[in-house]
C-alpha positions in Angstrom: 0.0 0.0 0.0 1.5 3.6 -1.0 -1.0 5.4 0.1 -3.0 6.2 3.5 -6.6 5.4 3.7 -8.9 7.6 5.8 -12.5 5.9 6.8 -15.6 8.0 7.8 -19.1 7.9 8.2 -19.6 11.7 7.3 -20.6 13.2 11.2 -19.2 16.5 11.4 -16.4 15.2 13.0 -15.5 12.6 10.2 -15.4 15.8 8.0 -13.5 18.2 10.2 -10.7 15.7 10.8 -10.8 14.5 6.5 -10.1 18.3 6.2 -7.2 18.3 8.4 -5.7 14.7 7.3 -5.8 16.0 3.5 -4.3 19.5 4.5 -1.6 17.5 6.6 -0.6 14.8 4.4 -2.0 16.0 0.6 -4.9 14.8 -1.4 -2.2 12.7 -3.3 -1.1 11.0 -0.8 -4.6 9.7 1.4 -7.8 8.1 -0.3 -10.9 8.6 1.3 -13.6 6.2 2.1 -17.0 7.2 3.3 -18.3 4.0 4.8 -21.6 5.8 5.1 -22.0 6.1 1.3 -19.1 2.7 0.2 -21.0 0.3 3.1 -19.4 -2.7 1.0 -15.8 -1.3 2.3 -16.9 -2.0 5.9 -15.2 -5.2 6.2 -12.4 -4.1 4.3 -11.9 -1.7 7.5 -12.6 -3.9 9.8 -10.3 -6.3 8.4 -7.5 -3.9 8.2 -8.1 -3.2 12.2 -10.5 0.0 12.0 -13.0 0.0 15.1 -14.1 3.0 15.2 -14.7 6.5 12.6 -12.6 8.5 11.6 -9.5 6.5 11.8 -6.3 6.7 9.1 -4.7 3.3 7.9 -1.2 4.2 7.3 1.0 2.6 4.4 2.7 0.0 7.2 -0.8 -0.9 8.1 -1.1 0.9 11.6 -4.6 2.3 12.1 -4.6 5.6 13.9 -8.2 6.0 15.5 -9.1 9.9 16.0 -11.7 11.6 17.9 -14.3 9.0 17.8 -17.6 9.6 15.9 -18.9 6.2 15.5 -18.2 2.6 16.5 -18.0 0.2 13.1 -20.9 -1.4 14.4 -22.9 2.0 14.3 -21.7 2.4 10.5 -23.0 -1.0 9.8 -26.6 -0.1 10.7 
């Protein structure tokens, strides 16, 4: 993986902290995900280690959870 990933669910926090993820690291560099809208990436996050929204998947595969706004089991509905 080259890039980072960064999941949401599109709360206001989600969005505030995609802003300053894509301001930090570059729009090149970080796809976005909104599970909200990509539910069939959900256990491609949950997979990867993500347990909560908005988290960042780095290239060596840590996932950084920040400020919580929903648990993956909220996502899922």
């Amino acid at each position: 993986m080259t890039k980072s990933v960064f999941y949401h669910a599109g709360c206001p926090v989600c969005v505030s902290a995609e802003q300053d993820i894509v301001s930090l690291i570059g729009s090149d560099k970080v796809e976005i995900v909104h599970l909200g809208e990509q539910k069939s990436r959900i256990d491609e996050a949950e997979s990867k280690g993500v347990k909560s929204v908005p988290a960042l998947l780095t290239p060596s595969g840590n996932v950084l959870h920040l400020n919580f706004g929903a648990s993956i089991s909220d996502v899922k509905g």
